[in-house]
GUMAR-798370 format. One record per residue (C-alpha): residue number from 1; residue in three letters; z, x, y. Coordinates in steps of 0.02 Angstrom, whole numbers. Each point is the difference from the previous one (the first is absolute). Layout:
% residues N
(NUM, "ALA", (Z, X, Y));
...
//
This chain:
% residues 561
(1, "UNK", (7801, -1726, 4942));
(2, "UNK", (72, -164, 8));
(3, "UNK", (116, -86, 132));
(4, "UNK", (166, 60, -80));
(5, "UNK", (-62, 182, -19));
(6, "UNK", (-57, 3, 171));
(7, "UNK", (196, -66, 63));
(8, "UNK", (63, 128, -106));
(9, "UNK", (-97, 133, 32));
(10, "UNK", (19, -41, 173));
(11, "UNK", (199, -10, -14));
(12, "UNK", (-18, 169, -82));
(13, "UNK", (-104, 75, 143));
(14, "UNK", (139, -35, 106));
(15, "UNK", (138, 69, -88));
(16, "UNK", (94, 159, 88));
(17, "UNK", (-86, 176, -95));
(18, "UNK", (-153, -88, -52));
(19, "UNK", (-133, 88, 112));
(20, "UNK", (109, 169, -28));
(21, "UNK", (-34, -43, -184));
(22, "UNK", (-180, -35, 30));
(23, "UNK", (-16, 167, 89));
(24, "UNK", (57, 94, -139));
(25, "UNK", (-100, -78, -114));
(26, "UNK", (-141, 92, 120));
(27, "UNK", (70, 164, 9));
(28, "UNK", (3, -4, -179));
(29, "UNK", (-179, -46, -15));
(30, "UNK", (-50, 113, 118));
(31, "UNK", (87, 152, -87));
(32, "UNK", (-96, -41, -152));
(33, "UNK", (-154, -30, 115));
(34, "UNK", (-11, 165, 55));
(35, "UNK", (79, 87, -146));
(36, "UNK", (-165, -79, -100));
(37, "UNK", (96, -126, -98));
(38, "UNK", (-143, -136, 50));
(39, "UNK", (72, -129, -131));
(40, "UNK", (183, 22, 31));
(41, "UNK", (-61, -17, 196));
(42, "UNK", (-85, -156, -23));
(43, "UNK", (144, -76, -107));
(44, "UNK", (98, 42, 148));
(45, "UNK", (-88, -83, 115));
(46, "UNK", (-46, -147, -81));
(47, "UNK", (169, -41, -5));
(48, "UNK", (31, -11, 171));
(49, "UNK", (-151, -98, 12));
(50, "UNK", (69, -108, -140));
(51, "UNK", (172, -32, 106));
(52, "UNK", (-92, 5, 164));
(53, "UNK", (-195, -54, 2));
(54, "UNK", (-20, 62, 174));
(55, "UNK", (80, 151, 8));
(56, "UNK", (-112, 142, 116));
(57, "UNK", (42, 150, -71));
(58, "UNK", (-9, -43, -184));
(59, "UNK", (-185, -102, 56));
(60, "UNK", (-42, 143, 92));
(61, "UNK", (53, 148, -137));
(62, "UNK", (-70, -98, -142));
(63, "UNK", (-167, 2, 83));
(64, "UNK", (22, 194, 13));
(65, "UNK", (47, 22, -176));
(66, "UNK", (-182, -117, -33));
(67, "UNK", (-116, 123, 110));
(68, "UNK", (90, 153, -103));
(69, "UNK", (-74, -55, -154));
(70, "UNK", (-154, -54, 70));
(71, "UNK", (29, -191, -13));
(72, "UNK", (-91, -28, 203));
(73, "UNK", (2, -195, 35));
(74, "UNK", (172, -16, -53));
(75, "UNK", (48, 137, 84));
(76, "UNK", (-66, -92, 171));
(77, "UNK", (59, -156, -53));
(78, "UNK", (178, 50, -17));
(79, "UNK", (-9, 113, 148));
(80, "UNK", (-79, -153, 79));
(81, "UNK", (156, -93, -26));
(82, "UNK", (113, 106, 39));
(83, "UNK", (-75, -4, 182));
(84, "UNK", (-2, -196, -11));
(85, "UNK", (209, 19, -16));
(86, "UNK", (25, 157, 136));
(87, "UNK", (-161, -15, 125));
(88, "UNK", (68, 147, 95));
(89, "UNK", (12, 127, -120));
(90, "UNK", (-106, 143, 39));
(91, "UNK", (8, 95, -168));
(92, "UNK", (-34, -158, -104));
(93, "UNK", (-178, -25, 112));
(94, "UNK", (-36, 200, -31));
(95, "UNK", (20, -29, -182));
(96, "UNK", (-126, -122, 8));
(97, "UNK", (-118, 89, 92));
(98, "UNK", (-1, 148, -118));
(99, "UNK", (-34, -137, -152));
(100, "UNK", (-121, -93, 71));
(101, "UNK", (-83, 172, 68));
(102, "UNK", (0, 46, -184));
(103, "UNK", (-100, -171, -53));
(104, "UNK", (-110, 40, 132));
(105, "UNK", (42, -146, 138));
(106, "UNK", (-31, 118, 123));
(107, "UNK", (14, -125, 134));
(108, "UNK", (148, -78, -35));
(109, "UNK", (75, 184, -42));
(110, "UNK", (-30, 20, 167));
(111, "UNK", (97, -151, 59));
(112, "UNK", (130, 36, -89));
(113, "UNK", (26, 168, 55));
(114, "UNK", (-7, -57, 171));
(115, "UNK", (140, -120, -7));
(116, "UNK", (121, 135, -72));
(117, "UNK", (-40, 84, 148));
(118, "UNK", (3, -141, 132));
(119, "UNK", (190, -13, -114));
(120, "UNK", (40, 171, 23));
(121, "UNK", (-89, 117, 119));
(122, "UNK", (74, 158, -75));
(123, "UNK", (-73, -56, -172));
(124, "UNK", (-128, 165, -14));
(125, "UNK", (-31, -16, -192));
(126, "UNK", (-94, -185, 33));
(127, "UNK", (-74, 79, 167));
(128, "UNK", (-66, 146, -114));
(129, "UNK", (-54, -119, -116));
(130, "UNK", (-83, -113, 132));
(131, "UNK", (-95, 165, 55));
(132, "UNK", (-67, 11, -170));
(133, "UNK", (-82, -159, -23));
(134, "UNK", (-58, -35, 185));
(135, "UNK", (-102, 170, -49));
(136, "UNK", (-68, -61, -172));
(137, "UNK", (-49, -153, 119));
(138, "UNK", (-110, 135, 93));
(139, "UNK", (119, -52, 151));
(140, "UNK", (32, 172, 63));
(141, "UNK", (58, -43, 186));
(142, "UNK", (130, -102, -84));
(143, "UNK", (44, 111, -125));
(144, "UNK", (37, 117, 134));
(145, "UNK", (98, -115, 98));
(146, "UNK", (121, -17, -152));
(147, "UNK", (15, 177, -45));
(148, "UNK", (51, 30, 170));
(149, "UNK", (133, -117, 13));
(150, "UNK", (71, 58, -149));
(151, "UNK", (1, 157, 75));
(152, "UNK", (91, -57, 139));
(153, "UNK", (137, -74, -106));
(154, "UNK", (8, 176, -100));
(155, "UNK", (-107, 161, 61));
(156, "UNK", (45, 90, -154));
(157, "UNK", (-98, -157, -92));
(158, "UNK", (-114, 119, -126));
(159, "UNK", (-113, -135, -69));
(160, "UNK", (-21, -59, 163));
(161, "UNK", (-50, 157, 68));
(162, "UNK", (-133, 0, -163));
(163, "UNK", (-66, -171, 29));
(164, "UNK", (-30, 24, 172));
(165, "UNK", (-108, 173, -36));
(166, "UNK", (-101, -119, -113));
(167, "UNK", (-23, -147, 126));
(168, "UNK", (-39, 127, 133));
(169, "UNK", (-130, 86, -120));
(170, "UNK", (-70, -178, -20));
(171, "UNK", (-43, -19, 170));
(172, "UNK", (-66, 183, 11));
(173, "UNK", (144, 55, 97));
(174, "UNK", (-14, 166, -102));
(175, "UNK", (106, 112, 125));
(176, "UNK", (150, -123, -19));
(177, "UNK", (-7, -41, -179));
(178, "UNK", (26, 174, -14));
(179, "UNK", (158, 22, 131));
(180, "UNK", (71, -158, -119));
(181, "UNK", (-32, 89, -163));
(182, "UNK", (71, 157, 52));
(183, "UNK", (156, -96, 68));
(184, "UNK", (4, -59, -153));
(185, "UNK", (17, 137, -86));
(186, "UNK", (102, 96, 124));
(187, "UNK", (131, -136, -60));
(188, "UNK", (-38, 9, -157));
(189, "UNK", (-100, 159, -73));
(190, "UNK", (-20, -56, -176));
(191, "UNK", (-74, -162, 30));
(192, "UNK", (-165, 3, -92));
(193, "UNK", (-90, -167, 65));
(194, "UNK", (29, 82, 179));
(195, "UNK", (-48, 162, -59));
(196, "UNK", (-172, -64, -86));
(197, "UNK", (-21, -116, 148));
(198, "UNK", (9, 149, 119));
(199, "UNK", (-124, 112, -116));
(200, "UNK", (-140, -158, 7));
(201, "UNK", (5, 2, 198));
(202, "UNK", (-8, 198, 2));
(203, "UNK", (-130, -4, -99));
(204, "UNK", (-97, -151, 112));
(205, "UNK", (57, 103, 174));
(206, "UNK", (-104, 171, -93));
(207, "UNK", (151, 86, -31));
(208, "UNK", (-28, 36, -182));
(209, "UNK", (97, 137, -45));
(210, "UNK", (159, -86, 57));
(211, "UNK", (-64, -156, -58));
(212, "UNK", (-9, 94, -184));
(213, "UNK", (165, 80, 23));
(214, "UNK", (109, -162, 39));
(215, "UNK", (-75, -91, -146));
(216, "UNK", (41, 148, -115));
(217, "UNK", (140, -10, 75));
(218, "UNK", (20, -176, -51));
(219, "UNK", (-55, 24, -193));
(220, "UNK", (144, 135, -6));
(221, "UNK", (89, -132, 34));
(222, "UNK", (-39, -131, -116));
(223, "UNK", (-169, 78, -105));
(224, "UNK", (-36, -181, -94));
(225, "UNK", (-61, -66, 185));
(226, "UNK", (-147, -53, -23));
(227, "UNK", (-52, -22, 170));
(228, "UNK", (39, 149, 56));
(229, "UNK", (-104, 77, -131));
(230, "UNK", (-145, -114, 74));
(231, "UNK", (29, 55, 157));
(232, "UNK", (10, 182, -36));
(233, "UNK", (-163, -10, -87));
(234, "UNK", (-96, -64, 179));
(235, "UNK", (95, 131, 77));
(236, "UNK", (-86, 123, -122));
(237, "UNK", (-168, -90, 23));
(238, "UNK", (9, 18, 153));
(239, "UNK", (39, 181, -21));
(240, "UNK", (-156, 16, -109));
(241, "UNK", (139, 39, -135));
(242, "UNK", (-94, -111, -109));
(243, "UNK", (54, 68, -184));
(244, "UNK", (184, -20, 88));
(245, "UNK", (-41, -174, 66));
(246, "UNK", (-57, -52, -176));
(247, "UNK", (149, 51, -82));
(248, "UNK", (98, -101, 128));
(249, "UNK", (-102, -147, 0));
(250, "UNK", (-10, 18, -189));
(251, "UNK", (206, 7, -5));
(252, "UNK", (0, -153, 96));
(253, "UNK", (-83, -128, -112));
(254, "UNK", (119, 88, -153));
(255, "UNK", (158, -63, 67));
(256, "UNK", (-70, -153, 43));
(257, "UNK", (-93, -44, -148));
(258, "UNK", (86, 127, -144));
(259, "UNK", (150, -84, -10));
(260, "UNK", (1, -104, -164));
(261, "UNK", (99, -143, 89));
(262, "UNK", (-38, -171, -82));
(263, "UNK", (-107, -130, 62));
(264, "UNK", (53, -71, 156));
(265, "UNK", (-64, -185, 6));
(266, "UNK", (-50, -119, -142));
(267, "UNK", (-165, -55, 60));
(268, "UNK", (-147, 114, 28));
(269, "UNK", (-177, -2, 76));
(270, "UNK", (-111, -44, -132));
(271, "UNK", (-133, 98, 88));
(272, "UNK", (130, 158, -21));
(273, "UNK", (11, -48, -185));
(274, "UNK", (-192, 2, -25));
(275, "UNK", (-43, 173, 91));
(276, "UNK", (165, 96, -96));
(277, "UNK", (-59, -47, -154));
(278, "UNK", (-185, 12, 35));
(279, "UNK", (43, 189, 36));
(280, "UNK", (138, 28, -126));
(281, "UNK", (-143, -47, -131));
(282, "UNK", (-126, 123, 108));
(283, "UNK", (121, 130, -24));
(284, "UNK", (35, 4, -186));
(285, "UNK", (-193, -1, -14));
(286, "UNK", (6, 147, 59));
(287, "UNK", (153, 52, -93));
(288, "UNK", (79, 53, 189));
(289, "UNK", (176, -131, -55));
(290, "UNK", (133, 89, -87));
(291, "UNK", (68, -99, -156));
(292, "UNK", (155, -24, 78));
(293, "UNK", (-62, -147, 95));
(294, "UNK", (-78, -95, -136));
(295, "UNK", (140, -142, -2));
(296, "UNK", (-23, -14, 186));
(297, "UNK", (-194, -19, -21));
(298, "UNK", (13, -141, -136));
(299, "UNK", (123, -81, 113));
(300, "UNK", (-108, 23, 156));
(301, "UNK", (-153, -66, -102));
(302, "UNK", (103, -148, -79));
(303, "UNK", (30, -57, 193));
(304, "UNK", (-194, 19, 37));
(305, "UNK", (-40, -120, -121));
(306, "UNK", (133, -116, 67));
(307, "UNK", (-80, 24, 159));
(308, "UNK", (-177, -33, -50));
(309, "UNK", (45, -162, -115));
(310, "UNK", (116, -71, 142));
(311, "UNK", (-123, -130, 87));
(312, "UNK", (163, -12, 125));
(313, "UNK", (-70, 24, 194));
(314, "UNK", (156, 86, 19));
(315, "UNK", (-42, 191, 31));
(316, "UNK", (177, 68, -85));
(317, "UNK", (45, 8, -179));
(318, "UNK", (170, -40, -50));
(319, "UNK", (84, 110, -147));
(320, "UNK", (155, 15, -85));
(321, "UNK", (147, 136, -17));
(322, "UNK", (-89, 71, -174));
(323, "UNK", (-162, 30, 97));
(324, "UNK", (83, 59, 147));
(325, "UNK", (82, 120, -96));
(326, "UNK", (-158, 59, -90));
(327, "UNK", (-71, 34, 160));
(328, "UNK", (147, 95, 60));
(329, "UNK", (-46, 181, -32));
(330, "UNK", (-175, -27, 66));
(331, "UNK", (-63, -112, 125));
(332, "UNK", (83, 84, 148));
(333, "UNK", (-40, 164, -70));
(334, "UNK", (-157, 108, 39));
(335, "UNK", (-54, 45, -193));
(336, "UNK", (-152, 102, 54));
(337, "UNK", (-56, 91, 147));
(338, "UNK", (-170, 74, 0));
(339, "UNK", (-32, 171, 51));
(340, "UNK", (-110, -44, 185));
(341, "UNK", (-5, 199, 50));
(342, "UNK", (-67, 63, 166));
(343, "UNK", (-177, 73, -25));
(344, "UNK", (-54, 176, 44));
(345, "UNK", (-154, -51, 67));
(346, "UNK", (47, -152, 112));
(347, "UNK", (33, -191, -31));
(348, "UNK", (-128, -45, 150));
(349, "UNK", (-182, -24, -23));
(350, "UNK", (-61, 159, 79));
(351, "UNK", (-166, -88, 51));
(352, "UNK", (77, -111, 111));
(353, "UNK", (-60, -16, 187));
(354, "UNK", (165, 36, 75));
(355, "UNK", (-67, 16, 198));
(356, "UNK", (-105, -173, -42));
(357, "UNK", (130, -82, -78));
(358, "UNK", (115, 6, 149));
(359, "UNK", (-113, -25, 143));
(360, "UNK", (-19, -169, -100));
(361, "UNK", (179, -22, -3));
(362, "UNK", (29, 15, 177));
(363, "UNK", (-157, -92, 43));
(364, "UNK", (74, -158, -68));
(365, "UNK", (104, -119, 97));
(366, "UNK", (131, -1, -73));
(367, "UNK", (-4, 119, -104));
(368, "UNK", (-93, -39, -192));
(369, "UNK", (-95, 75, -120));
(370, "UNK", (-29, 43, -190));
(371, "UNK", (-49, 156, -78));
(372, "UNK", (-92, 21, -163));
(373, "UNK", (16, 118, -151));
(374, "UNK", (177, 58, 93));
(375, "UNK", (74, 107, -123));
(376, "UNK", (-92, 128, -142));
(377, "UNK", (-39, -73, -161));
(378, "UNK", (127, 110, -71));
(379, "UNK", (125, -50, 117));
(380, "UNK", (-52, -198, -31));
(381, "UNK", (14, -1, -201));
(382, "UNK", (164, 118, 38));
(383, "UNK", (110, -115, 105));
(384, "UNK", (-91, -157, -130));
(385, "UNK", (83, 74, -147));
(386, "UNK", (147, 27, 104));
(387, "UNK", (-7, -183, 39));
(388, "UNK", (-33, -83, -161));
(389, "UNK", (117, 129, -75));
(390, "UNK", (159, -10, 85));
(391, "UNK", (132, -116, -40));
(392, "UNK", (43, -8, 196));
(393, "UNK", (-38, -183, 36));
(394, "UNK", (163, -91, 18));
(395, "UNK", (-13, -87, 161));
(396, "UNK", (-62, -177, -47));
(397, "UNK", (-62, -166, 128));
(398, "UNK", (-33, -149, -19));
(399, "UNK", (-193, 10, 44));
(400, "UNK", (-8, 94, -177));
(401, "UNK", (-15, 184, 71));
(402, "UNK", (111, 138, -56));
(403, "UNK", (28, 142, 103));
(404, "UNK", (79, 193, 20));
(405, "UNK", (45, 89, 157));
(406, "UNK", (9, 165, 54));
(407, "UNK", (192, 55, -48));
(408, "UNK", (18, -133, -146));
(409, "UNK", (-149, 75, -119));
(410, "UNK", (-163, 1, 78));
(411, "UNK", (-14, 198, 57));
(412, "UNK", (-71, 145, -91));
(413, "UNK", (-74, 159, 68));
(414, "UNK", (-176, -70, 16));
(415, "UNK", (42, -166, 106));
(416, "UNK", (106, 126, 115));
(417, "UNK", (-129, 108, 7));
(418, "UNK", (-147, -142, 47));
(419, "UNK", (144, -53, 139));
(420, "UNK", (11, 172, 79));
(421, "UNK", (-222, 42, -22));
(422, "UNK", (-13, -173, 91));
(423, "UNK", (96, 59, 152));
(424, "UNK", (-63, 154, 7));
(425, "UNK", (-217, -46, -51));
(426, "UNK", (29, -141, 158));
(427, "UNK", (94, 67, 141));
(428, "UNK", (-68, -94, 123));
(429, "UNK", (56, -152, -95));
(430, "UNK", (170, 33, -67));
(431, "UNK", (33, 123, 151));
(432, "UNK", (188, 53, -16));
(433, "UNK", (54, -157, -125));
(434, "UNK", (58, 52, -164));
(435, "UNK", (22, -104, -153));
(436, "UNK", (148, -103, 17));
(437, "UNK", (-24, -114, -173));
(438, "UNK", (-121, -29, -125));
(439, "UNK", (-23, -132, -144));
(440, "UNK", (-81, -82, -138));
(441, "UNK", (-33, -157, -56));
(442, "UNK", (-84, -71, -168));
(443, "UNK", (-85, -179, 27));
(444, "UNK", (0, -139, -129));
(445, "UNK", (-184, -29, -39));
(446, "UNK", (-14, -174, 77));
(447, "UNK", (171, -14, 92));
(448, "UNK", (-1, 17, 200));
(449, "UNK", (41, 157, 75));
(450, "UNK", (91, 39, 159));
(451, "UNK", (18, -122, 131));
(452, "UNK", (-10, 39, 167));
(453, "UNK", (83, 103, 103));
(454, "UNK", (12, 170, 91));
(455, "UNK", (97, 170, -13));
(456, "UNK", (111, 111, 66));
(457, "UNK", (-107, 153, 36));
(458, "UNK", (-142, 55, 102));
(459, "UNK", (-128, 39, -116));
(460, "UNK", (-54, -92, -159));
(461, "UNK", (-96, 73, -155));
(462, "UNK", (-19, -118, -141));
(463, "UNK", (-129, 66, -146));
(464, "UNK", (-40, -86, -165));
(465, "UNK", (2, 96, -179));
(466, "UNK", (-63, -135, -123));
(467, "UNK", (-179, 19, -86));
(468, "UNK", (-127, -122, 110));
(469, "UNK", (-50, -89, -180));
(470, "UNK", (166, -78, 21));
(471, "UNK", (-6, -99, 141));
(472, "UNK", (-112, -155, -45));
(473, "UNK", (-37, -56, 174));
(474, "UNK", (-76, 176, 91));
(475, "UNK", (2, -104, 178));
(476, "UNK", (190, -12, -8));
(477, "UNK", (151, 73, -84));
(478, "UNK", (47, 121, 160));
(479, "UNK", (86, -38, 152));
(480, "UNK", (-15, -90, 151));
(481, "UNK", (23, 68, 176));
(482, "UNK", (41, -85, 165));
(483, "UNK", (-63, 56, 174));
(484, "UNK", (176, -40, 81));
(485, "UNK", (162, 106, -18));
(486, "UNK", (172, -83, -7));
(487, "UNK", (70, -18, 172));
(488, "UNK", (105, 158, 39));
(489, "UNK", (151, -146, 21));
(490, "UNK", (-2, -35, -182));
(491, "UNK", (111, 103, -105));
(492, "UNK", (-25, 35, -186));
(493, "UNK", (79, -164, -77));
(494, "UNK", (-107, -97, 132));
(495, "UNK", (-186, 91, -42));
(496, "UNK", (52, 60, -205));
(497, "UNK", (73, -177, -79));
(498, "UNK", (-72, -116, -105));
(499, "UNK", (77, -106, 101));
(500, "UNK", (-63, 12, 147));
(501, "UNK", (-162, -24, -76));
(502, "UNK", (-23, -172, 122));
(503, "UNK", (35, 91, 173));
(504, "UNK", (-117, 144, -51));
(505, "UNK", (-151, -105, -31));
(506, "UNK", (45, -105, 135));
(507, "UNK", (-6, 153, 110));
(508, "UNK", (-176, 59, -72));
(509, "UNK", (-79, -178, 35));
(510, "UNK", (63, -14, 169));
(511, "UNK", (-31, 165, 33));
(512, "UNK", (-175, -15, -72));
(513, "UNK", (31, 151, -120));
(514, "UNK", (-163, 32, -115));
(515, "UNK", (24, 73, -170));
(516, "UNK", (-72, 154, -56));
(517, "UNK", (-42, -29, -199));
(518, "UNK", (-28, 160, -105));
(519, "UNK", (-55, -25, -185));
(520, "UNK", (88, 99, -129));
(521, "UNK", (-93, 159, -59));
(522, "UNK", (112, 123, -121));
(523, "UNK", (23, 137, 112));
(524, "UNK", (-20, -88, 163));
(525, "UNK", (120, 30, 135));
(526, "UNK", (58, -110, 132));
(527, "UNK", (67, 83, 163));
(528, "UNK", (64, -94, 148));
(529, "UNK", (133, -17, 132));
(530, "UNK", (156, -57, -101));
(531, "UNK", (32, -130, 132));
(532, "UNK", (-141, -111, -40));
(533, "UNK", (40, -153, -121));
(534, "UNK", (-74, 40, -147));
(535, "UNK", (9, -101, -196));
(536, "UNK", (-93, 18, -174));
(537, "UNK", (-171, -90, -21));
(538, "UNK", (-23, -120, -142));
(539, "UNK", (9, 93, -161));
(540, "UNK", (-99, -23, -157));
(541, "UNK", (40, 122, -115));
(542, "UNK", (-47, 15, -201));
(543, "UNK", (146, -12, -116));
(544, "UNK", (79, 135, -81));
(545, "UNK", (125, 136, 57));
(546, "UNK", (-150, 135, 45));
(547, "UNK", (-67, -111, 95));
(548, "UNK", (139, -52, 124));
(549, "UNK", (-37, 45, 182));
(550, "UNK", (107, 138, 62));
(551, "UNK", (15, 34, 196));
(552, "UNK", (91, 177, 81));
(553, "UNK", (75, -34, 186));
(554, "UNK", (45, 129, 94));
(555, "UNK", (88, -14, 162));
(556, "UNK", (9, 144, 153));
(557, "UNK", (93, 1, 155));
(558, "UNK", (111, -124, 69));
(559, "UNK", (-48, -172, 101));
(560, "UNK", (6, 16, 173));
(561, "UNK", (129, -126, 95));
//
């Protein structure tokens, strides 16, 4: 814009009926805004930007119209602009909060939230939202804080009523996260997060049959939760329902998984890339793939090779729209599920020393020790096949492990069944803790393995299924143990993050924390207090997808604060 625009626009700014003008030109975007007209909305607006550069409302609405179609930095930007014109407009700095919650910038989320609430006090909707992230931050006293002012500002608040059960669950305040859930749902009965919220804590407080009854209560509701199906099914383990806890849990990974929704993201792990077509090719050997897949298997392998030629250190492999949509009806798919069924004769090793096995337990300070030849040999080629079998492995990292949890494809009847014979064989060492999650993982065969860290539980059983003749180093390839727990101050993001990894070691070598090595063995199990720091040893693995080391953890009872 040169100097004679800028006079005229200028003279035409202050002309009588221009800002009425202007403000029409918004309504009128608006209207199309939120009657899904995006284009005739943005026309709209960019007009008013055209006549006036600096104008809020048409920044401010333009961003919104960016974050509805998924476009996230301009979205901020323009939202960020719009604040640069009208610092004290509280609904502008919410707007940016719930954008740059969506891209993740929790911390500046958080900022922002908190300035349209220094702005306006009685904003609840960025106090809600404020709750919400302080508790993904693992800051629960805080999160409390802001649920409670935004109950202050509006008692009938039902969100805030649900957040705060969830905070106060978080800090083991089971009693009132139960009061708040049932407020909740007093002022709202149909309100299935509250509803499956409440039915988790039941369940945690030993009230099971009301704990199964509000989360059926819940799937009435809305039957496609998968959550609540998750949660159901430890409500029925707990039960010793197990056939009705596998059909939950089983439920569960189909709706997450089953839904034939296109590839998310562009890039993906190679080490993802190698192990689905490794098995994909395992299965047709065994003729266990159904033809219908055949376009996503030549697809999947064409991307292997890709991954094996690229001499890139990068550890994601970029692909385009026609690959993405070969992989569509697949990848996020489970194609195969293999059988796993409980066996009539036990999945325990009946020769094991039970009463010697947990006098060592509890003779160890802190509590570690392995176990070998854990399960049957029927059992251990069982839950193998299961393993190598099932198409369950969709959670990726970027150490080059894939993994499956309990309620998103890594349960069958024999896995519950080893959970609940655990528990019952060892009473003396799970004592009243039931299984609260269990997983998988598959190990690249000379990638690293988990780093360090500790978990939310009481008791710890990891167990390896992979034939010995695998692992070329027999001195290594298990896990390592510290002798220290995590402080009881630490909460989960502090003693379970990757990120943390610095403070954790520091912590061992100050505290002079010796670690505990146990080589791999196949059917070797692992059991120790969940609060000690534990990571994978080195790995040396042979190539080949038979080969690949596969770990089960399972997790009872709950960390003590």
């Amino acid at each position: 814009m040169n100097r004679g625009d800028r006079r005229r626009q200028k003279k035409l700014q202050s002309t009588p009926g221009h800002g009425l003008h202007l403000q029409s030109l918004v309504r009128e975007g608006l209207a199309h805004h939120q009657a899904g007209r995006l284009q005739e909305a943005e026309q709209a607006y960019r007009e008013v930007l055209r006549q006036e550069p600096q104008h809020s409302d048409a920044l401010h609405l333009l961003g919104l119209l960016a974050y509805r179609v998924g476009k996230l930095d301009q979205a901020a930007d323009l939202i960020g602009q719009a604040i640069t014109q009208d610092t004290a407009n509280a609904v502008y700095r919410f707007n940016l909060g719930v954008v740059l919650q969506k891209q993740g910038r929790l911390d500046q989320a958080v900022d922002a939230y908190r300035r349209a609430v220094t702005l306006n006090p009685s904003h609840v909707e960025a106090q809600g939202n404020l709750a919400i992230l302080l508790r993904e931050q693992n800051r629960y006293e805080d999160a409390v804080a802001a649920c409670r002012q935004a109950l202050h500002v509006r008692p009938d608040y039902v969100e805030a009523h649900n957040t705060l059960g969830a905070a106060l669950k978080d800090l083991g305040k089971l009693e009132e996260a139960v009061a708040s859930y049932e407020r909740a749902l007093q002022l709202n009965p149909n309100h299935v997060e509250a509803l499956c919220n409440l039915g988790t804590a039941l369940r945690e407080q030993g009230r099971l049959e009301e704990s199964v009854q509000t989360l059926e209560r819940a799937l009435a509701l809305k039957p496609g939760y998968a959550k609540a199906h998750h949660n159901v099914g430890l409500t029925y383990l707990w039960q010793e329902r197990l056939d009705d806890a596998f059909h939950a849990l089983r439920r569960s990974a189909e709706l997450q998984h089953n839904h034939g929704r296109p590839v998310g993201e562009a890039v993906i792990l190679k080490s993802r890339l190698r192990h689905d077509a490794e098995q994909i090719d395992y299965l047709e050997k065994r003729e266990l793939l159904k033809p219908e897949h055949a376009g996503y298997a030549a697809a999947l392998r064409g991307l292997a090779v890709r991954a094996r030629e690229d001499v890139d250190t990068v550890k994601r492999l970029s692909f385009g729209q026609a690959e993405m949509t070969a992989l569509a009806p697949s990848f996020n798919r489970i194609l195969h599920y293999a059988d796993g069924p409980a066996l009539p004769n036990g999945a325990l090793n009946p020769a094991l020393d039970v009463p010697a096995i947990e006098a060592r337990y509890h003779a160890s300070r802190p509590e570690i020790l392995h176990v070998d030849d854990l399960l049957s040999a029927e059992a251990l080629d069982s839950l193998r096949r299961f393993c190598l079998e099932s198409t369950i492995w969709k959670k990726d990292y970027e150490n080059g492990y894939i993994g499956a949890m309990l309620g998103e494809g890594f349960a069958c009847p024999l896995l519950l069944q080893i959970s609940e014979e655990l528990r019952q064989r060892f009473p003396r060492i799970f004592g009243h803790h039931r299984m609260t999650q269990a997983w998988s993982f598959k190990h690249d065969s000379l990638l690293r393995g988990l780093n360090i860290h500790a978990d939310a539980a009481a008791v710890n059983v990891n167990f390896w299924i992979t034939p010995d003749e695998a692992n070329l180093d027999p001195q290594s390839g298990g896990l390592e143990v510290w002798d220290k727990e995590a402080p009881r101050e630490w909460n989960f993001k502090e003693y379970n993050s990757q990120k943390n990894e610095p403070k954790i070691r520091e912590f061992l070598a100050r505290t002079g924390a010796q670690a505990v090595r146990v080589p791999y063995r196949q059917n070797r199990s692992v059991i120790f207090n969940s609060d000690l720091f534990h990571e994978t040893d080195t790995l040396r693995f042979r190539e080949g997808y038979e080969h690949r080391r596969i770990n089960v953890t399972m997790l009872y009872g709950f960390r003590l604060g």
